[in-house]
VOGU-3710 file (C-alpha; in Angstrom, 3 decimals, decimal comma):
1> xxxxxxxxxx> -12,953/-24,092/-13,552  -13,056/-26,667/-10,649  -10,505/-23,924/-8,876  -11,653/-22,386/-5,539  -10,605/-19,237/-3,956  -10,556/-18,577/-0,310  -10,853/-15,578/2,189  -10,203/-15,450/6,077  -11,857/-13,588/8,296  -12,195/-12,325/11,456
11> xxxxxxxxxx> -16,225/-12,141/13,434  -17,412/-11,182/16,584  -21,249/-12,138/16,632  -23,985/-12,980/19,185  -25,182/-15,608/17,380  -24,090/-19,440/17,162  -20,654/-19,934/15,188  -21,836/-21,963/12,881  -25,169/-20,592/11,921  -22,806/-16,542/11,763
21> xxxxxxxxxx> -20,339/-18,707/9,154  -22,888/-19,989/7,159  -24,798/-17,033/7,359  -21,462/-15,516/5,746  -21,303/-18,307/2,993  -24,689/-18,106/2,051  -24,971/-14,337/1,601  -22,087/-14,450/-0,544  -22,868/-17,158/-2,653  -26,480/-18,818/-3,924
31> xxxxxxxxxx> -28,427/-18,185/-0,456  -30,322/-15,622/0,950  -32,434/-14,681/4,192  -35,280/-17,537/2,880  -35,109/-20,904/0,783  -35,668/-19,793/-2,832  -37,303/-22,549/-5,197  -34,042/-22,592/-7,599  -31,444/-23,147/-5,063  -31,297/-27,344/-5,586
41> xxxxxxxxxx> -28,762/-28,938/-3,976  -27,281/-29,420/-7,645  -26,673/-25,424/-7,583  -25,353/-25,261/-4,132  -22,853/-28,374/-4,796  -21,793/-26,151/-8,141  -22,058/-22,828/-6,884  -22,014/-22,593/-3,038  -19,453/-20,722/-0,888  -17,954/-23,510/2,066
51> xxxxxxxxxx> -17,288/-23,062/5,377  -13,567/-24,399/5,406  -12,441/-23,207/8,764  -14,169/-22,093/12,272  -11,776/-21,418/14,872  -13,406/-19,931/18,235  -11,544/-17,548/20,092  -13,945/-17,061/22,671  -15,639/-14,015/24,195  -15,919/-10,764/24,511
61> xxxxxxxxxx> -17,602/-8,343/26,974  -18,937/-5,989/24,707  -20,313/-5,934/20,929  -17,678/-3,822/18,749  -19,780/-2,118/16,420  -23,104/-0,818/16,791  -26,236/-1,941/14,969  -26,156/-5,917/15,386  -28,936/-8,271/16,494  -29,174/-9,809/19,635
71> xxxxxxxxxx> -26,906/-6,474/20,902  -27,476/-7,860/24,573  -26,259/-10,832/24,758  -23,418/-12,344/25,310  -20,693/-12,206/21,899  -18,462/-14,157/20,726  -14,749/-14,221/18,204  -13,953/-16,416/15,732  -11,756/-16,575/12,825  -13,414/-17,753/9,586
81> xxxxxxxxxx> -12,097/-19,144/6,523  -14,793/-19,815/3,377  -14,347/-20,753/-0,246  -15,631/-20,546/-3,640  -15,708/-21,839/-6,818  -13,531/-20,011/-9,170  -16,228/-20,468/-11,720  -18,964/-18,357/-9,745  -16,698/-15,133/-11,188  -14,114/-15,914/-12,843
91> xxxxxxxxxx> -10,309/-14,160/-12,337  -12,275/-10,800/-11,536  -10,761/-8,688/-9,019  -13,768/-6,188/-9,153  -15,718/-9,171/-8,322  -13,532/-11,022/-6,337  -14,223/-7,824/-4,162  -17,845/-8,200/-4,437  -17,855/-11,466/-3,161  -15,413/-11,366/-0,129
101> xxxxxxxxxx> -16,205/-8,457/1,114  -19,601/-7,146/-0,367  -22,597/-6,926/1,778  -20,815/-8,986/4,792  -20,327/-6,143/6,705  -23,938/-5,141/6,879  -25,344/-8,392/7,929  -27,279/-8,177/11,195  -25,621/-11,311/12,510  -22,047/-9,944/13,081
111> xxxxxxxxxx> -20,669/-6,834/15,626  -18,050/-7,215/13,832  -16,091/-8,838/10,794  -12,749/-7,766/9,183  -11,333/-9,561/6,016  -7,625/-10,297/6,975  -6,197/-12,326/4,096  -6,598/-13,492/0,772  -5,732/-16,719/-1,305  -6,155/-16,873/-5,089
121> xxxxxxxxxx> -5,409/-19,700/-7,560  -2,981/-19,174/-10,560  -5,660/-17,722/-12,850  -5,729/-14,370/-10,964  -2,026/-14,012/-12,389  -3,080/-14,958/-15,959  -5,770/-12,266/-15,772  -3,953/-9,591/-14,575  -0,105/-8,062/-15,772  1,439/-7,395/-12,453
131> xxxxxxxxxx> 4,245/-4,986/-10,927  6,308/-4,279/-14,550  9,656/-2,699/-12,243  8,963/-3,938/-8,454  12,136/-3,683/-6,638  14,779/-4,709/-9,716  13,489/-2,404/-11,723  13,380/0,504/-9,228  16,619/-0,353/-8,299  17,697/0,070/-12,193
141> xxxxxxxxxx> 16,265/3,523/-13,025  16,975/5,080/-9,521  20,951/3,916/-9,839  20,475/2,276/-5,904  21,746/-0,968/-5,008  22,113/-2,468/-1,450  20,470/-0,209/0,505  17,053/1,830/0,753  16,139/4,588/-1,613  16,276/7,922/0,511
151> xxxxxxxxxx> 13,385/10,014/-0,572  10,957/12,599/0,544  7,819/14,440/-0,069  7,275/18,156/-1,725  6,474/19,882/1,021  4,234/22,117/1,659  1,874/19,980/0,470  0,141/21,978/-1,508  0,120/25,589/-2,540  3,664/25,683/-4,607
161> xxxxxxxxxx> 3,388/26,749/-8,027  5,132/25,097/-10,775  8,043/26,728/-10,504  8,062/27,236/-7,227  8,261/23,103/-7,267  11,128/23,347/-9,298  12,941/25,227/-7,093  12,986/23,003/-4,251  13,449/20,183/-6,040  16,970/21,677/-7,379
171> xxxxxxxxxx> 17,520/21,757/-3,419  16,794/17,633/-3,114  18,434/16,995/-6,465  21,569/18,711/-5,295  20,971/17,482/-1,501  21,457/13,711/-3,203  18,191/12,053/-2,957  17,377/9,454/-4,559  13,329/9,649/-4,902  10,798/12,906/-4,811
181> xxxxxxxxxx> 7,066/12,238/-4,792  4,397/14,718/-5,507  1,775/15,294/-2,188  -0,928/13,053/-3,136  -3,451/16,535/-2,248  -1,388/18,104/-5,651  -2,607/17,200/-8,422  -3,730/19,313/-11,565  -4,872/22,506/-9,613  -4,999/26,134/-11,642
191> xxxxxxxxxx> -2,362/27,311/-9,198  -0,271/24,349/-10,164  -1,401/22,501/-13,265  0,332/19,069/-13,978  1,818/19,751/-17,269  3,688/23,035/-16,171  4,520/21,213/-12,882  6,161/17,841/-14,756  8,124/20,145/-17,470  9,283/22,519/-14,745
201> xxxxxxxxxx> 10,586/19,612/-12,529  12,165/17,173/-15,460  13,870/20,610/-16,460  15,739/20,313/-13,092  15,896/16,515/-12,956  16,933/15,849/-16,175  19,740/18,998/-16,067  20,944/17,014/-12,808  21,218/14,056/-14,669  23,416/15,572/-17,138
211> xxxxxxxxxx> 26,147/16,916/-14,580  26,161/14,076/-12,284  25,097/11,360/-13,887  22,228/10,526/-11,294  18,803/10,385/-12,039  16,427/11,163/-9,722  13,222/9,372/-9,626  10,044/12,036/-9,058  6,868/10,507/-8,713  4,440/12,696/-10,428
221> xxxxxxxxxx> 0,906/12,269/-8,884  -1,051/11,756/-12,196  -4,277/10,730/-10,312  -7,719/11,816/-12,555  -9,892/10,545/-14,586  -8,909/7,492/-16,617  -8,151/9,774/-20,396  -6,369/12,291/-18,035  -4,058/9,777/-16,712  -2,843/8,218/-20,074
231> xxxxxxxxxx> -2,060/11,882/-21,433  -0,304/12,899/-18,564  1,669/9,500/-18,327  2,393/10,512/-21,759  3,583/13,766/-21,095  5,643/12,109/-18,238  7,688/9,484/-20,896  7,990/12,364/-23,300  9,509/14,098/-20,571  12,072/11,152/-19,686
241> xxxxxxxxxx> 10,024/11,212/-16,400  11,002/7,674/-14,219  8,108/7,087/-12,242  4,432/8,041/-11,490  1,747/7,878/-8,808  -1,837/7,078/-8,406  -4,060/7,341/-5,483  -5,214/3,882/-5,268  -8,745/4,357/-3,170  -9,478/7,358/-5,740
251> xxxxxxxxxx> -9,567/5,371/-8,824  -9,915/1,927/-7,895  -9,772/-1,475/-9,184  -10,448/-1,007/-12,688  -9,187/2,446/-13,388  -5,790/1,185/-12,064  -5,808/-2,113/-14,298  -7,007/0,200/-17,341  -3,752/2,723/-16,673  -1,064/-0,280/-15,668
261> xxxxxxxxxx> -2,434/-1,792/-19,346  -1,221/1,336/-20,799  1,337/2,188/-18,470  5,223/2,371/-19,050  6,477/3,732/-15,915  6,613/2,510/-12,214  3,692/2,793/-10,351  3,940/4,175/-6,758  0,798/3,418/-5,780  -0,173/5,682/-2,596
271> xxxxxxxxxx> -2,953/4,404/0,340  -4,157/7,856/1,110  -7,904/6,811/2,638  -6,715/3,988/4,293  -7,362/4,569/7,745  -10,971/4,062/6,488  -10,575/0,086/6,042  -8,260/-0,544/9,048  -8,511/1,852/11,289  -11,396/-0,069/13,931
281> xxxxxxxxxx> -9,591/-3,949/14,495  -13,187/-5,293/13,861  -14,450/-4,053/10,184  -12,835/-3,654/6,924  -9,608/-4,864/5,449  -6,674/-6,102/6,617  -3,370/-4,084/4,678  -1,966/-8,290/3,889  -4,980/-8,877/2,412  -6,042/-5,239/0,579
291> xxxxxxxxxx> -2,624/-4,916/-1,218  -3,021/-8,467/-2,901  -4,916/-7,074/-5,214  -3,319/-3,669/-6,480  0,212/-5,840/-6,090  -1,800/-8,058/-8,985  -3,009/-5,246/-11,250  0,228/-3,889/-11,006  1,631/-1,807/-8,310  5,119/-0,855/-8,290
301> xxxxxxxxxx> 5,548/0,702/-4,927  2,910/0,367/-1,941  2,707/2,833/0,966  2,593/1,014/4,466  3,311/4,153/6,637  6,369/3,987/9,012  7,484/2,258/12,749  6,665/5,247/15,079  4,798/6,818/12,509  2,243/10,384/13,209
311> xxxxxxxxxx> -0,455/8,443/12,508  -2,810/5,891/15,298  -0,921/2,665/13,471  1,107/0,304/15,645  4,605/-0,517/14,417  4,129/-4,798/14,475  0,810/-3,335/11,854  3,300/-1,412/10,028  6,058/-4,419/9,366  3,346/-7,016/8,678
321> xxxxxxxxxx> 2,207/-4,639/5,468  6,197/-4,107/4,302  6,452/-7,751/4,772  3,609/-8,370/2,940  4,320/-6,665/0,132  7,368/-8,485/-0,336  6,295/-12,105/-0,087  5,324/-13,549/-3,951  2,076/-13,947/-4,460  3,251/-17,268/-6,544
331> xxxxxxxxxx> 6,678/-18,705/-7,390  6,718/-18,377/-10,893  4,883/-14,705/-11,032  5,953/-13,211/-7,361  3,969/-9,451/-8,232  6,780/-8,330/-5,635  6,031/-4,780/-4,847  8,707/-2,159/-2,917  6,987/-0,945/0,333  7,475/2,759/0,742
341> xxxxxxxxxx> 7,702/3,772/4,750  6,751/7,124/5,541  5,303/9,384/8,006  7,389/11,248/10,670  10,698/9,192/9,500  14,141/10,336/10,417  17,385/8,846/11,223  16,211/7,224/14,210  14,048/5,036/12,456  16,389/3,011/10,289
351> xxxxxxxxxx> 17,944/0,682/12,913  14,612/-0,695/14,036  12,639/-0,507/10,695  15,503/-2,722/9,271  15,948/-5,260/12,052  12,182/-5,687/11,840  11,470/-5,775/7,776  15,171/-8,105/7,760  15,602/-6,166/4,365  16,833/-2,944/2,713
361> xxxxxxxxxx> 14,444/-3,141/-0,033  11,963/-0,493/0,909  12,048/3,174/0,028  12,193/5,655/2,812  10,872/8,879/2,645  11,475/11,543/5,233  9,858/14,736/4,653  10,875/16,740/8,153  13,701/13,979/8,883  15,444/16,108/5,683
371> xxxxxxxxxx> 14,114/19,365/5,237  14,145/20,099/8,763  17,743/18,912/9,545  19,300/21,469/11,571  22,163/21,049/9,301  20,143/21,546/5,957  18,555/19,316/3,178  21,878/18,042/2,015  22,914/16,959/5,672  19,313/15,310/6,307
381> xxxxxxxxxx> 20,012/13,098/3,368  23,444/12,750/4,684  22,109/11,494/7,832  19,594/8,853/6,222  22,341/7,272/4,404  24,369/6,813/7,794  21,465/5,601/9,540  21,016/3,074/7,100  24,448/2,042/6,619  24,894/1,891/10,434
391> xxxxxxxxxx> 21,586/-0,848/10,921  22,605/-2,444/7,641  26,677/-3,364/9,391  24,863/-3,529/12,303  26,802/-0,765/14,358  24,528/1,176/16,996  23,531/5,218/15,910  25,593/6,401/18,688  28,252/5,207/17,683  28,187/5,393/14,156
401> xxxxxxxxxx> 27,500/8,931/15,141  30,606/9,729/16,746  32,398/9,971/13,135  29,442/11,417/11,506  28,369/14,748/11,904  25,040/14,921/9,788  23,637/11,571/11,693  24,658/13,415/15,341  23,051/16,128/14,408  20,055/13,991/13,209
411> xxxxx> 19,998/11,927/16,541  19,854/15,539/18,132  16,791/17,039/16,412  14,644/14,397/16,230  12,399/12,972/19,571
//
């Protein structure tokens, strides 16, 4: 494999540039902290991460992140870009994550170092099966074209029996929404345990699919361990269930590729945890470069939160991720994935999330923006729809407004 894959980065170190990237290279390749007898310059040539890119961005008046050497002296920001031989691992995203990320953020050298992107050669698509639905697909079972699907979340989050489920999502069947997902905190709980939940809900769905024709999608959150998710996916397509989720950061790289492998619905694959990779600008993961991967195992849907969202993201943060997850990963395998916007969404939000993202290929889920309408479910998903249309043709809420009541109503409620 004379292939090489490459990661950027961004540092903040006290040391010299240079010696911090190589420091980088070495660690996650043949060096270590000493020489070691076997490391010829025949290995290194073969096996050696490079330093392909040092770009200084000058410095800084304070370290980031405690715990660094030289912690009084004067730091510095760079962006880094290294490579490696595709032949030191092979098309392995488990260790493809063990090399670009790995012990880097421990090393003494650096107050600071965030992976932000990710470029892998053709094998990576070989290796792995990709999104099976993506946005076509989703399109196809939900019965949407040329606009966002309107969804929600089962709210409360938790707590709701089976029935109890049921019951309110009758309401969002009947209110005309086009997707439901499961809380990702509700899983297979004694007070709600999966099976009863999924037969209790497709009862509904599928009955509303009979009268109207309409399908709704429900994601049912299947997360578990890997035996547990294969039987209830099965459950789910005996079911004639369209869709299931997985908390990606709960079972990780290889218990996701196990279940896509076996998998016949989408995945919406949900980010809950995230805030742990992201949330300080100088360690962890960039969102463009985290979702490569589950994009590559397979992910159907990927959560990027929402513009003026509840959580501490910034809305530019928020775009880059939807956009990200739309871009192919390569031209003849693209692993396009939907992004799914959340968090504090209501009518309010469509004009600018859509003149930002330049798309309607997203799914937008509202829990509050629908079930707290003051007008009632029906009239929250009413009000979505106008939104949407109204950025789409681009004519301003306030006007669009005037000739729909749900949407003024909407533009009333929310801040």
């Amino acid at each position: 494999m004379s292939e090489r894959f490459e990661a950027d980065y961004l540092i903040e170190t006290a040391y010299p540039l240079d010696a911090a990237a190589e420091a980088m290279a070495g660690e996650q390749s043949s060096g270590t902290f000493v020489p070691v007898p076997g490391e010829t310059p025949e290995l290194k040539a073969r096996a050696a991460a490079n330093v392909v890119a040092l770009d200084d961005l000058g410095p800084v008046e304070a370290p980031s992140l405690p715990g660094a050497g030289k912690a009084g002296e004067p730091h510095r920001r760079a962006k880094v870009t290294l490579s490696w031989p595709l032949a030191n691992i092979g098309p392995s995203l488990p260790n493809l994550l063990a090399t670009v990320a790995g012990n880097l953020f421990e090393l003494k050298q650096f107050s600071g170092l965030k992976l932000t992107d990710l470029r892998l050669p053709r094998a990576f698509a070989d290796a792995y099966q990709g999104p099976a639905f993506g946005v076509e697909g989703t399109r196809r079972l939900a019965g949407v074209e040329g606009r966002p699907l309107i969804g929600t979340i089962i709210k409360p989050s938790i707590g709701f029996t089976a029935d109890e489920t049921a019951v309110l999502t009758k309401t969002l069947c009947e209110a005309g929404v086009d997707f439901i997902k499961d809380d990702e905190l509700q899983s297979d709980g004694p007070g709600c345990p999966f099976a009863d939940r999924a037969r209790a809900v497709m009862d509904v769905v599928n009955a509303h699919a009979d009268r109207t024709g309409k399908k709704v999608m429900f994601a049912f959150n299947l997360t578990g361990e890997l035996d547990e998710m294969r039987a209830r996916h099965d459950l789910l397509v005996e079911l004639g269930a369209t869709c299931a989720m997985v908390s990606l950061n709960s079972v990780g790289l290889v218990g996701l590729t196990a279940y896509r492998r076996h998998s016949a619905l989408p995945i919406h694959a949900h980010r809950n945890g995230w805030g742990v990779f992201d949330r300080h600008p100088l360690l962890g993961f960039s969102y463009v470069a985290w979702q490569k991967m589950w994009r590559l195992i397979g992910a159907d849907h990927m959560h990027v939160n929402g513009i003026a969202n509840k959580f501490c993201e910034a809305d530019e943060s928020v775009i880059a991720s939807a956009r990200a997850c739309l871009t192919p990963l390569y031209e003849d395998k693209p692993c396009i994935a939907m992004p799914v916007f959340s968090s504090g969404q209501s009518a309010k939000q469509a004009p600018p999330t859509y003149e930002a993202l330049g798309s309607p290929d997203l799914i937008f889920a509202a829990g509050g923006g629908i079930m707290a309408h003051p007008q009632g479910p029906a009239a929250g998903v009413a009000s979505l729809r106008e939104a949407w249309a109204a950025a789409i043709e681009g004519v301003r809420l306030d006007e669009a407004a005037k000739s729909h009541p749900a949407l003024a109503a909407a533009l009333g409620a929310y801040a």
